[in-house]
C-alpha positions in Angstrom: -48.8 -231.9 -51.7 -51.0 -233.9 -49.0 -54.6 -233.3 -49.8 -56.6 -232.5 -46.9 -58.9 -235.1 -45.3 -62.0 -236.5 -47.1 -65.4 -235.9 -46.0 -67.1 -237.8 -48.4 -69.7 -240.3 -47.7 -68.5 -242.8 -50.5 -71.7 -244.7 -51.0 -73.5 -241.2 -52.4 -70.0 -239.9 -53.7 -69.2 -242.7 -56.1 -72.7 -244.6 -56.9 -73.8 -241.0 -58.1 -70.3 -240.2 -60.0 -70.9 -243.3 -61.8 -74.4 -243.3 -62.9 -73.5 -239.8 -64.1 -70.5 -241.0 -66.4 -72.8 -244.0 -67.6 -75.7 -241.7 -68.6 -73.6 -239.6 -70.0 -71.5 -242.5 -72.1 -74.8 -243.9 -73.5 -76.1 -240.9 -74.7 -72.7 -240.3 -76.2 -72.9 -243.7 -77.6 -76.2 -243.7 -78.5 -78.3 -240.0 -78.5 -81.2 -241.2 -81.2 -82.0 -244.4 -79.0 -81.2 -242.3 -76.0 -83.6 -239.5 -76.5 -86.5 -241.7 -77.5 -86.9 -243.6 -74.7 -86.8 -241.2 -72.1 -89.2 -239.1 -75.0 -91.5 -242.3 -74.5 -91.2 -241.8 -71.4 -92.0 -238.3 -71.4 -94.9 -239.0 -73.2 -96.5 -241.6 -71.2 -95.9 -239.5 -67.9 -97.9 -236.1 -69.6 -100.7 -238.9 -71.2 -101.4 -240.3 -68.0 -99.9 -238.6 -64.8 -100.4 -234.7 -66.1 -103.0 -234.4 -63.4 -101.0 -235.9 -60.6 -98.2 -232.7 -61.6 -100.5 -230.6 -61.6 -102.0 -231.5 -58.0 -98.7 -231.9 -56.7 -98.1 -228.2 -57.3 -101.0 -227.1 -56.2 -100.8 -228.8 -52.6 -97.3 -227.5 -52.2 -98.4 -223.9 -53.2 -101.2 -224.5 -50.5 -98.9 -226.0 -48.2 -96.2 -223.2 -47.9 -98.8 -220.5 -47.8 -100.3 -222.4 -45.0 -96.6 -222.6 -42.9 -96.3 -218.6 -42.8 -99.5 -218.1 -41.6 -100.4 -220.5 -39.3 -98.6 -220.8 -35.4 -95.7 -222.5 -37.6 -94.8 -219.2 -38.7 -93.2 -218.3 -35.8 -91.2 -221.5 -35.8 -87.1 -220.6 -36.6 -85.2 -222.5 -38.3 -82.0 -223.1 -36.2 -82.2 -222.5 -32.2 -84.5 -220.1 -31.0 -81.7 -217.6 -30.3 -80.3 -217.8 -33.4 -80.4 -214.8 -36.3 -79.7 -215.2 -40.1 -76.4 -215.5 -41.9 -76.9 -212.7 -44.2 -78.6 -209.5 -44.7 -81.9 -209.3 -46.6 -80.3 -208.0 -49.7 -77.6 -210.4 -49.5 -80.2 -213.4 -49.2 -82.5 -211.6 -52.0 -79.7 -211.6 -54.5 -78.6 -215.7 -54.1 -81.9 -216.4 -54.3 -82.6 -214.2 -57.7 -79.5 -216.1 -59.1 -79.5 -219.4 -58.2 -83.1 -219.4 -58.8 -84.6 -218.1 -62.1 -81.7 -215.9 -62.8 -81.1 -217.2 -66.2 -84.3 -218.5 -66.9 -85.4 -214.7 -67.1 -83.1 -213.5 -69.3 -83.4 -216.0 -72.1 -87.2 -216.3 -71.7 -88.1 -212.7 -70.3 -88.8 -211.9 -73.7 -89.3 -214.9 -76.0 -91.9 -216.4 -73.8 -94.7 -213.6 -73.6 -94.0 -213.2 -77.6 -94.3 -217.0 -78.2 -97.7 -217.1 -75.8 -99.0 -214.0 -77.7 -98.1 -215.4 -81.8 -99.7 -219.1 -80.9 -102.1 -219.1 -77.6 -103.1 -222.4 -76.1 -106.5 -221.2 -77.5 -107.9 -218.1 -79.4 -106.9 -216.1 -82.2 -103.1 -215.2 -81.7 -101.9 -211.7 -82.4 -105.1 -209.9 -80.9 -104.9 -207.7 -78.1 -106.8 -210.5 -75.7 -104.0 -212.7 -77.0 -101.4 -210.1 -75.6 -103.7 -209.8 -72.0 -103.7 -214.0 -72.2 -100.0 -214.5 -73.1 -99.4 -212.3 -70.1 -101.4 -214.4 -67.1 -99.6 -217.6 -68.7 -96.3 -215.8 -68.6 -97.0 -214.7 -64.8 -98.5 -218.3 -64.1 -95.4 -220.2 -65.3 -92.6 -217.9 -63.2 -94.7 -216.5 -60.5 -96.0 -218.5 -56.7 -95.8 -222.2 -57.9 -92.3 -222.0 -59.3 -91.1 -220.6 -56.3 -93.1 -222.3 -53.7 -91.6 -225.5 -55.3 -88.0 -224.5 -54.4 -89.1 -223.1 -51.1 -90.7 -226.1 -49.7 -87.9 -228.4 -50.3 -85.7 -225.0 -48.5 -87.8 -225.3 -45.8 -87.7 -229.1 -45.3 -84.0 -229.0 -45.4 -83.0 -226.2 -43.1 -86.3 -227.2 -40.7 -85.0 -230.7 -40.3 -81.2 -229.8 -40.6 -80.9 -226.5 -38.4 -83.7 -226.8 -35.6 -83.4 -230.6 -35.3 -79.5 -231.3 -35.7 -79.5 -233.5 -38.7 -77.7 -233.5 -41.8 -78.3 -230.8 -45.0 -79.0 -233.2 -47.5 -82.4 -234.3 -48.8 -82.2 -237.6 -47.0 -83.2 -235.6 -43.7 -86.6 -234.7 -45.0 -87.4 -238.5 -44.4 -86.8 -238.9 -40.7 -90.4 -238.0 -39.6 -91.2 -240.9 -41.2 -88.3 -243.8 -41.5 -86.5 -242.3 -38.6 -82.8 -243.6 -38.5 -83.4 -245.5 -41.3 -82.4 -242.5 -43.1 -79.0 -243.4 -42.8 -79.2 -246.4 -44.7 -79.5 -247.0 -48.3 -83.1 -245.6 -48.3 -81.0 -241.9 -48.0 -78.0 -242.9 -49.9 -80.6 -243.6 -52.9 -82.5 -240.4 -52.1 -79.6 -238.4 -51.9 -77.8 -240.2 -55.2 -81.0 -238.8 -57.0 -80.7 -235.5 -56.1 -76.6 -235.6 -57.2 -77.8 -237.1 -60.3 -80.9 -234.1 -61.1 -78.5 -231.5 -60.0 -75.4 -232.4 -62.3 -77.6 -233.4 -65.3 -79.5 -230.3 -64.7 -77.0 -227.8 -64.0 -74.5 -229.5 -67.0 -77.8 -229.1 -69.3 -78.5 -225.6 -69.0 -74.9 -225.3 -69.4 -74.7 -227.0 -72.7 -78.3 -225.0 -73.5 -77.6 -221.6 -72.2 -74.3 -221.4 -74.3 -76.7 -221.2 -77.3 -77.9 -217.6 -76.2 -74.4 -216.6 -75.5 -73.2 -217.4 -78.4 -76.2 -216.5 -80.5 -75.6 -212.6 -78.7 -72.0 -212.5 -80.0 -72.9 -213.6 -83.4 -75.1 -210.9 -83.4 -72.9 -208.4 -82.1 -69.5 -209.3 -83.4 -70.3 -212.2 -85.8 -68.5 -214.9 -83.8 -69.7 -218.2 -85.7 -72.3 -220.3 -84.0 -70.5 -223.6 -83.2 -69.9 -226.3 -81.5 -66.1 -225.4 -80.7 -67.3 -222.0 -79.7 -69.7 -223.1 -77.5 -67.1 -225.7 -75.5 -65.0 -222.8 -75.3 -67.9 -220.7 -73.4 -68.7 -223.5 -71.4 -64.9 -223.8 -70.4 -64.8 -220.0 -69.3 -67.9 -220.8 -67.5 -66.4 -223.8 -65.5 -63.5 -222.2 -64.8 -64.9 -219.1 -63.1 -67.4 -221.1 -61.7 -64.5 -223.3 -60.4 -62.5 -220.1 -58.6 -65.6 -218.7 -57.2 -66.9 -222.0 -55.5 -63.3 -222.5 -54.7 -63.4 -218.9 -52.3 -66.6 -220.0 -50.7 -69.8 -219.2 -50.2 -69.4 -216.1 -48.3 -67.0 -214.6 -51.2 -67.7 -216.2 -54.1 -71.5 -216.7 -54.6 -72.3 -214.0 -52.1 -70.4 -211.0 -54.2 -71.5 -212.3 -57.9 -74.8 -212.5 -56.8 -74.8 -209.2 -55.5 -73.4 -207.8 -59.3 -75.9 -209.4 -61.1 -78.5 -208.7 -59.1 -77.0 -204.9 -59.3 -76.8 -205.0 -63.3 -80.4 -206.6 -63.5 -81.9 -203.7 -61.9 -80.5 -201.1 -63.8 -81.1 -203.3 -67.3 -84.8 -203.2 -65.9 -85.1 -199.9 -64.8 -83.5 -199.1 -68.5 -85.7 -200.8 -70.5 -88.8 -199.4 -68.2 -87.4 -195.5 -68.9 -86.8 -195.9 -72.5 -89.5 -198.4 -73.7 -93.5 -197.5 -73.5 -93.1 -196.5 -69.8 -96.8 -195.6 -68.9 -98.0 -198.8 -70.7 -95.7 -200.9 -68.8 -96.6 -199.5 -65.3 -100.9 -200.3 -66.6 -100.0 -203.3 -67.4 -98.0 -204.6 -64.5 -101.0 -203.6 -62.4 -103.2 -205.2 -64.8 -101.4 -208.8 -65.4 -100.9 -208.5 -61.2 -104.9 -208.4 -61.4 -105.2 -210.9 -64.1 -103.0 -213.2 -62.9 -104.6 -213.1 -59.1 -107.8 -213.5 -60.2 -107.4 -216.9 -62.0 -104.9 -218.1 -60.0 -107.6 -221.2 -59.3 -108.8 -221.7 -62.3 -105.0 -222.1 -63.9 -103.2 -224.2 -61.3 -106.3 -226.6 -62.4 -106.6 -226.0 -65.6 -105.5 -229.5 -67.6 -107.6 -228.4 -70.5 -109.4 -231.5 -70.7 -112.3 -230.4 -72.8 -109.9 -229.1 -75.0 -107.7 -231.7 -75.5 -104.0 -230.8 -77.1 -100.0 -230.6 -76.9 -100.0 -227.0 -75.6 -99.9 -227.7 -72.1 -97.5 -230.5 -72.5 -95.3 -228.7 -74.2 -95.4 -226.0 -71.5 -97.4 -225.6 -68.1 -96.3 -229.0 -67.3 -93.5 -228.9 -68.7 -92.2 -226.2 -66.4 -93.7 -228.1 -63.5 -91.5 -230.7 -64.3 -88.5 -228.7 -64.5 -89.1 -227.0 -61.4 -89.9 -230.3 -59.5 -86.7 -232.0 -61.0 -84.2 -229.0 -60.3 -85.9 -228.4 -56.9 -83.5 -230.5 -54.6 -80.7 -228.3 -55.9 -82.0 -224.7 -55.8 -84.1 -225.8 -52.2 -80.7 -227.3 -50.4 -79.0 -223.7 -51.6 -81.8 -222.0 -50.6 -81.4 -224.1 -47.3 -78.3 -223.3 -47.1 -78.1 -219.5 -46.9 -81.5 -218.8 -44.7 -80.4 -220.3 -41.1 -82.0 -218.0 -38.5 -85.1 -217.0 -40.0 -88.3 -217.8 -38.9 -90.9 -220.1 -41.3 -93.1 -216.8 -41.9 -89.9 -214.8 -43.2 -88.4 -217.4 -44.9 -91.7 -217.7 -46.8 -92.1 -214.2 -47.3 -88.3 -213.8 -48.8 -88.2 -216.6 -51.3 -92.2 -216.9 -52.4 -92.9 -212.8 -52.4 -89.6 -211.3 -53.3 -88.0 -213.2 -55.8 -91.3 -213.4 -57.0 -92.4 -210.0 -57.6 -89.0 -209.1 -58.9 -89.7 -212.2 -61.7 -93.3 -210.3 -62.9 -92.2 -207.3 -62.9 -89.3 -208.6 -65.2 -91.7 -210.5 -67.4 -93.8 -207.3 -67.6 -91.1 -205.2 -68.3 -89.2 -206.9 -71.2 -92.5 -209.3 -72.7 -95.5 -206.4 -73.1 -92.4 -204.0 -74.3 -92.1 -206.7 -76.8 -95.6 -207.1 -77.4 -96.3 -203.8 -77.7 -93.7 -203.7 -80.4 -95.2 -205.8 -82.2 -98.9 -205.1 -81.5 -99.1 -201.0 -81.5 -95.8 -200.3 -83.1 -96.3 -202.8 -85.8 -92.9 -204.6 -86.3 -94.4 -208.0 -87.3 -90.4 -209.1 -88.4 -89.7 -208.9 -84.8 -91.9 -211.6 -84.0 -90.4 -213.7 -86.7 -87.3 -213.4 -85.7 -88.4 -214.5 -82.2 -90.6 -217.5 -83.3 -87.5 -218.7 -85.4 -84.7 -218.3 -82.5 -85.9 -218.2 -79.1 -82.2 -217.8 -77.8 -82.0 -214.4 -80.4 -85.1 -213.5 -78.8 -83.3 -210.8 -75.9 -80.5 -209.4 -78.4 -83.2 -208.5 -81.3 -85.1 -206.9 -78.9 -82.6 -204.6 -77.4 -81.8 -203.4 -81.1 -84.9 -202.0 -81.0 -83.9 -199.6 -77.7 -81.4 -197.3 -77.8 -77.5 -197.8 -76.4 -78.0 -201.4 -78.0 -74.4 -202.3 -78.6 -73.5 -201.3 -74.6 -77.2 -203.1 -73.4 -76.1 -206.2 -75.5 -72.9 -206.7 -73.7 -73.8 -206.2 -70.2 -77.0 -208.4 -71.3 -73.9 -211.5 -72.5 -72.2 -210.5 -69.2 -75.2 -211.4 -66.9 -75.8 -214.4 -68.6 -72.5 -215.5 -68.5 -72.4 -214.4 -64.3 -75.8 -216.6 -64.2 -74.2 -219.6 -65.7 -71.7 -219.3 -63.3 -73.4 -219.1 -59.8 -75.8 -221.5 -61.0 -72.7 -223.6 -61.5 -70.7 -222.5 -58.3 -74.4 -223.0 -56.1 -74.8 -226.5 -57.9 -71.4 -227.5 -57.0 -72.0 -226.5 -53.5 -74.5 -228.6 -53.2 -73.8 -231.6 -54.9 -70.6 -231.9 -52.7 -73.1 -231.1 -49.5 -74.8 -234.3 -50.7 -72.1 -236.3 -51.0 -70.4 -235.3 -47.9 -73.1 -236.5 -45.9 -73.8 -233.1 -45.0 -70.6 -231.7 -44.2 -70.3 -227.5 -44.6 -66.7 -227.9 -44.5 -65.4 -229.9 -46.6 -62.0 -229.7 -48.3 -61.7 -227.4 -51.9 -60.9 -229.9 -53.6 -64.2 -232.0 -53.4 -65.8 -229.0 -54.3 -63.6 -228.5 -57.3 -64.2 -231.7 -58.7 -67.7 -231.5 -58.7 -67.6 -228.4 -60.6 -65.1 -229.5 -63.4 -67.5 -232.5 -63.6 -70.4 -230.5 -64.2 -68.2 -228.5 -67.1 -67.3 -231.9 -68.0 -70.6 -233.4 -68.7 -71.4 -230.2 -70.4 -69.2 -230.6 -73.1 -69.2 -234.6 -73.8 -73.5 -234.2 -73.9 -72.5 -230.9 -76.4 -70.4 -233.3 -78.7 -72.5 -236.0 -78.7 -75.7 -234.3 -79.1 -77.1 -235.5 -76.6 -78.8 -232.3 -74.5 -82.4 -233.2 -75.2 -82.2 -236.7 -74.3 -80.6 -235.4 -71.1 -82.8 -232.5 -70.5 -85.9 -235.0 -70.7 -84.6 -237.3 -69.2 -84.6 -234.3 -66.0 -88.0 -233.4 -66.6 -88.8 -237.2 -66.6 -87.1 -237.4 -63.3 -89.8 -234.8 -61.7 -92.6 -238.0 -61.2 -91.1 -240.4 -58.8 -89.5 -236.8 -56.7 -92.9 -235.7 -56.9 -93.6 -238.6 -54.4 -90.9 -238.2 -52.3 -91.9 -234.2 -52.0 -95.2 -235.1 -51.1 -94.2 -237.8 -48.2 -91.5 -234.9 -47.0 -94.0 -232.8 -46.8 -96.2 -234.8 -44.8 -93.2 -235.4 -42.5 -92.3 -231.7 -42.3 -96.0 -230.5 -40.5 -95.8 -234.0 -38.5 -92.4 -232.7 -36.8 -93.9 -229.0 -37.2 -97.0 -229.8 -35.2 -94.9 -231.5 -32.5 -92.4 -228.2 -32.2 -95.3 -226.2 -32.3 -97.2 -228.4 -29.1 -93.8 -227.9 -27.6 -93.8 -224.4 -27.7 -97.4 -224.1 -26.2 -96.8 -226.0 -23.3 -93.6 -223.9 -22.8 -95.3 -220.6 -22.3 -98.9 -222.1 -21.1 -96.8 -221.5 -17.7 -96.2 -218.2 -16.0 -92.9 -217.3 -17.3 -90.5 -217.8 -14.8 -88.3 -215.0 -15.8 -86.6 -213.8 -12.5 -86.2 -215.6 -8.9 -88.9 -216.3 -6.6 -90.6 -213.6 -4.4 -88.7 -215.2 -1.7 -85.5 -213.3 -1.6 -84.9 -210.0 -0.1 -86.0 -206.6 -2.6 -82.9 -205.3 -2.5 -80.7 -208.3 -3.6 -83.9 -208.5 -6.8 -82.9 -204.6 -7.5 -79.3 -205.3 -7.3 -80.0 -208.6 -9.6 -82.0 -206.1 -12.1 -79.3 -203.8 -12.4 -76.4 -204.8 -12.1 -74.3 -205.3 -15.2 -71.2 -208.1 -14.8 -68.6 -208.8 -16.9 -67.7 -212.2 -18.0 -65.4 -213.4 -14.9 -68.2 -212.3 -13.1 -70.8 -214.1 -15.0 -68.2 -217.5 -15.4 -67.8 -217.3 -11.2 -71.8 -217.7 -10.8 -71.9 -220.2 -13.4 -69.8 -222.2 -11.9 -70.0 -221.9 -8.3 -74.2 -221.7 -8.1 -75.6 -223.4 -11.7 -73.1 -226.0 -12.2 -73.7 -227.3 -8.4 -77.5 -226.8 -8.8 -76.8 -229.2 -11.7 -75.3 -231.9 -10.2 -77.9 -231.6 -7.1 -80.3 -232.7 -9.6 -78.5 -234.8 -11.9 -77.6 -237.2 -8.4 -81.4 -237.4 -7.7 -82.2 -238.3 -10.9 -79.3 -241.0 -10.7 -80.6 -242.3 -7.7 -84.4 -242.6 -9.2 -83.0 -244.4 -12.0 -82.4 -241.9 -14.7 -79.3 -241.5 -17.3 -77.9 -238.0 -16.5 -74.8 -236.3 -17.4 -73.6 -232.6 -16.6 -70.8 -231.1 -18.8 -69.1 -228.2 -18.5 -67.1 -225.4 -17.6 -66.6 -224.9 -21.5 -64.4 -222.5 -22.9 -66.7 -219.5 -22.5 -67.8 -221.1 -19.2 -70.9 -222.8 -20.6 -72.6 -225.8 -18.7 -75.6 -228.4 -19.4 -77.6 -230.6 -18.1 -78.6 -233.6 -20.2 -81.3 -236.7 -19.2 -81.5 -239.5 -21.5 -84.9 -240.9 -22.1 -85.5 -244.2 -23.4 -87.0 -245.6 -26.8 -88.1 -242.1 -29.1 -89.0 -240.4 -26.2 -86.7 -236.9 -26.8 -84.0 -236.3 -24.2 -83.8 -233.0 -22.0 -81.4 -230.9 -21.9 -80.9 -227.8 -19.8 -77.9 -225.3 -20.1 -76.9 -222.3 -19.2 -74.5 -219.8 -21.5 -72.6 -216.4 -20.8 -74.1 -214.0 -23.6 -72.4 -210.6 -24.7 -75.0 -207.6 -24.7 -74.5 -203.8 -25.0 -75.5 -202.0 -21.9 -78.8 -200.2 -22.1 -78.5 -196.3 -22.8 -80.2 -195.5 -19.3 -77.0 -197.0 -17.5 -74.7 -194.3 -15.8 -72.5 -195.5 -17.7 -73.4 -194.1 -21.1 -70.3 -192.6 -22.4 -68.2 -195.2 -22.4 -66.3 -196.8 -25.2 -68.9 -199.7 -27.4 -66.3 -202.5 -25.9 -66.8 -201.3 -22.4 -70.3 -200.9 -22.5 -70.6 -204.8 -23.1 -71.7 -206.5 -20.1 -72.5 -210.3 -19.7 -76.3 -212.5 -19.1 -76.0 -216.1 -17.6 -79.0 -217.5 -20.3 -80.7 -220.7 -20.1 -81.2 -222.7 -23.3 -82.6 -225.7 -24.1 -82.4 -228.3 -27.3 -84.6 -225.8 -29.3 -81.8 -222.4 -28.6 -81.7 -219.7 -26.2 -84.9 -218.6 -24.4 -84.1 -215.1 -24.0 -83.7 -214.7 -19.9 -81.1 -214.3 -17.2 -80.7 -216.7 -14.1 -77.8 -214.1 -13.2 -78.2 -213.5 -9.6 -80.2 -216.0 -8.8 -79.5 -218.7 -5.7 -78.9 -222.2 -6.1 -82.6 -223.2 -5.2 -83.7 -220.7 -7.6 -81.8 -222.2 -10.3 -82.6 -226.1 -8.9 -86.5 -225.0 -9.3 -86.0 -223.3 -13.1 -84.4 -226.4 -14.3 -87.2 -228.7 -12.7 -90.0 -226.3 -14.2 -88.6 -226.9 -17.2 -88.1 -230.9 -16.9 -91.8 -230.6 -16.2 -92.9 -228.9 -19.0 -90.8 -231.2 -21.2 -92.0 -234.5 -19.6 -95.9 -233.0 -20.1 -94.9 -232.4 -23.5 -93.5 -236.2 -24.3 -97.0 -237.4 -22.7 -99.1 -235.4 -24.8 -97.2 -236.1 -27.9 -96.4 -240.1 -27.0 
């Protein structure tokens, strides 16, 4: 069987590949050695640079915040005319799972318990030890987390969908190196990213089989092992493999949905049978609590009370975040073409959000207040032993526990594999250069590599050198983030200048005063079909065109007109010299539904369709009809236009 064409870009494809395999042989070959060095490392990065991590965050929390409500907000990201890829609930769900998905279920308890037996300071097992285990539980998996994954998102599908250029992370450079990006500057940059994304999905992989098979031990009494464990990871890959295999629209798209499905009604379970009325005070409460020091936490380094606490885990997560953030931003990227900055912001840093602290509340002060009102101190033992037992112990407590356990394995098990499917998907993005369609097969590979890795870190036990050696892998990202950033309002405050000096002008919306009233009425209401629509196109805008186009020849210029295209779409392109951006002018047939206060209201949705001749330009469709209109009409709205664009390069050169 012929396999279809590669799309690989093989620099990226097999430098990355490789310095996988290598990692993964000399952890293999050595773990102790392995895991103390990046450990030194480890240590010397929290000793020295913890205040650089936690500044980092703390301008990119500022930063996205910033983008939705500024005049960036309105910005989309794709052309003007275009609308997302899927629904709200749709996007809500592959951004749950690919996210945090997992994170939450083997942490939604064990975390606020852990907080509440050992605070970072204070008594533990107190009530204000419960209220203070709650704000760090919110602070860890609230705004920063997400606002991490969401800038890179918005860097990625900024640069890739408004501007043209590739969906990989070596795009969030061009502001700054420009074409350079395509050099090895972005093969190393995007090598990086393959490298965090396999070690990190492979990781969790290797670590998240522990709470699997820690909840069938508990169940069924299914040995903790090492062969069980391969064989989990196995099922994982494999399903992970078919659903990455079907594609992003079937795939990703439907498991999402179903976990996102069976995480509600686990939630809304455990909220109806546990201490209902305390957990709706206290969501309200930690929401309060957490709000209010919301300052005083991102800067907290606890310098005047120097200990491990906040190595071992504020910055910890802000490593993990930072490190794992080119995989869950370019997926984030990936499925939110069409929306504008100030949704985009809203959906991934409100939602998912939200839906994370009202989980936390949920399942950690149930737990707490097992433990605190209701007294059952061997819970918390059991907790501060085995983290990963942590979720199965605590559904014991509830009733229906056998059923709750299993659909509790089942989700985890669906979470390991979209964040495998998701990772895979992007990893072969990267390493195609950017390329959405790109054969199965590449895809495929990268997932049974992932599976792969897995295993041989699994049997070699060499996971925590590997997962520090991620977190480690957060410091020189965090400097890339920060120049990306800078890039990303550079190129947003050029868009936005663009956009001003667009519609500073009167908008020129229909023909000039010029033409008789009742050719204007006929032009307002009449309602043409696409031959209709194609015939103007091409016997009034496409002449119009090439009028201008032989002027601009004459003066000098490099102009080109395309066109008739399939749907009878034309354009008008000048080429400008140096960095200067070129023009371009066309005009498409667009299907709308006839208005209900046509005569023609009863007929059929297909015949009610009727076509718009509508002008777009390099940023998308500006949302008005030249149908109608005469060729000097048409001559003067493309030179408007060209003037606006030529004021625009002088203000911004």
């Amino acid at each position: 069987m012929k396999l279809p064409a590669s799309t690989v870009n093989p620099p990226v494809f097999f430098l990355s590949a490789a310095f996988v395999l290598a990692l993964v042989l000399l952890a293999f070959a050595a773990p102790g050695a392995t895991k103390s060095v990046f450990d030194a490392i480890q240590a010397w990065i929290l000793a020295t640079a913890s205040w650089f991590y936690v500044l980092t965050v703390a301008v990119i929390l500022l930063a996205v915040v910033f983008a939705a409500v500024s005049r960036y907000g309105d910005i989309k990201l794709g052309p003007d005319h275009s609308q997302p890829d899927y629904r709200d609930l749709t996007w809500f769900a592959m951004l749950f799972s690919t996210g945090m998905g997992i994170g939450l279920m083997f942490f939604g308890v064990a975390e606020p318990v852990m907080h509440f037996i050992q605070p970072p300071v204070g008594e533990g097992g107190t009530v204000a030890a419960a209220r203070e285990a709650m704000k760090i539980t919110f602070f860890h998996w609230g705004l920063h987390a997400w606002a991490i994954y969401a800038v890179v998102g918005l860097i990625l599908a900024f640069f890739s969908y408004r501007h043209g250029l590739p969906l990989t992370l070596r795009s969030a450079l061009y502001p700054l190196i420009g074409e350079r990006i395509n050099g090895p500057i972005g093969h190393a940059v995007d090598i990086f990213a393959i490298i965090g994304t396999v070690l990190g999905v492979a990781t969790s992989l290797g670590l998240g089989v522990a709470q699997i098979n820690s909840g069938l031990h508990h169940l069924f009494g299914v040995p903790v092992s090492v062969p069980v464990q391969i064989l989990l990871i196995v099922v994982a890959c494999g399903l992970a493999t078919l659903s990455v295999a079907s594609g992003l629209d079937r795939g990703i798209r439907i498991l999402s949905e179903l976990n996102l499905g069976l995480a509600v009604l686990l939630l809304l379970f455990v909220l109806a049978l546990g201490p209902t009325v305390f957990l709706l005070q206290t969501f309200v409460q930690n929401t309060g609590a957490y709000l209010s020091d919301l300052v005083y936490k991102t800067f907290n380094l606890y310098a005047y009370q120097p200990n491990d606490w906040i190595g071992g885990w504020t910055l910890f997560y802000w490593g993990w975040w930072i490190a794992w953030s080119p995989f869950v931003g370019l997926f984030i990227a990936r499925i939110s073409r069409g929306r504008t900055i100030r949704e985009f912001v809203r959906g991934v840093l409100l939602v998912p959000a939200g839906f994370t602290l009202l989980w936390m509340t949920v399942f950690g002060d149930t737990a707490i207040h097992f433990i605190l009102l209701e007294g059952m101190r061997d819970f918390a033992g059991v907790v501060d032993a085995d983290s990963s037992l942590a979720l199965f112990a605590f559904l014991e407590r509830l009733p229906l526990a056998g059923a709750t356990s299993i659909v509790a394995i089942a989700m985890v098990l669906v979470f390991f594999v979209t964040s495998a499917d998701s990772g895979a998907l992007v990893v072969d993005l990267l390493a195609s250069g950017g390329a959405e369609q790109s054969p199965v097969w590449q895809r495929v590979f990268w997932s049974l590599l992932m599976g792969t890795v897995a295993i041989a870190l699994l049997l070699a036990d060499g996971l925590d050198a590997l997962q520090t050696a991620t977190i480690a892998s957060a410091l020189p990202f965090s400097f890339i983030l920060l120049l990306a950033l800078w890039g990303l309002f550079k190129a947003l405050k050029l868009d936005a200048t663009k956009r001003r000096i667009r519609y500073q002008a009167i908008a020129r919306t229909q023909p000039g005063t010029g033409q008789p009233w009742q050719r204007r009425l006929r032009n307002i209401v009449m309602m043409p079909d696409l031959p209709h629509v194609q015939r103007f196109v091409a016997d009034v805008v496409l002449p119009a065109m090439r009028d201008v186009a032989a002027e601009l020849g004459r003066q000098g210029y490099e102009v080109s007109v395309r066109g008739p295209g399939e749907d009878g779409d034309v354009a008008l392109e000048v080429a400008h010299q140096g960095q200067y951006l070129d023009f371009s002018y066309a005009v498409h047939p667009v299907a709308e539904l006839r208005p209900g206060l046509t005569p023609e209201e009863s007929r059929h949705e297909d015949e009610r369709r009727y076509f718009r001749a509508e002008v777009h330009l390099r940023e998308g469709g500006q949302d008005y009809d030249i149908m109608g209109w005469s060729r000097e009409e048409v001559i003067g709205d493309i030179l408007d236009q060209y003037e606006r664009h030529r004021h625009y390069l002088h203000m911004v050169h």
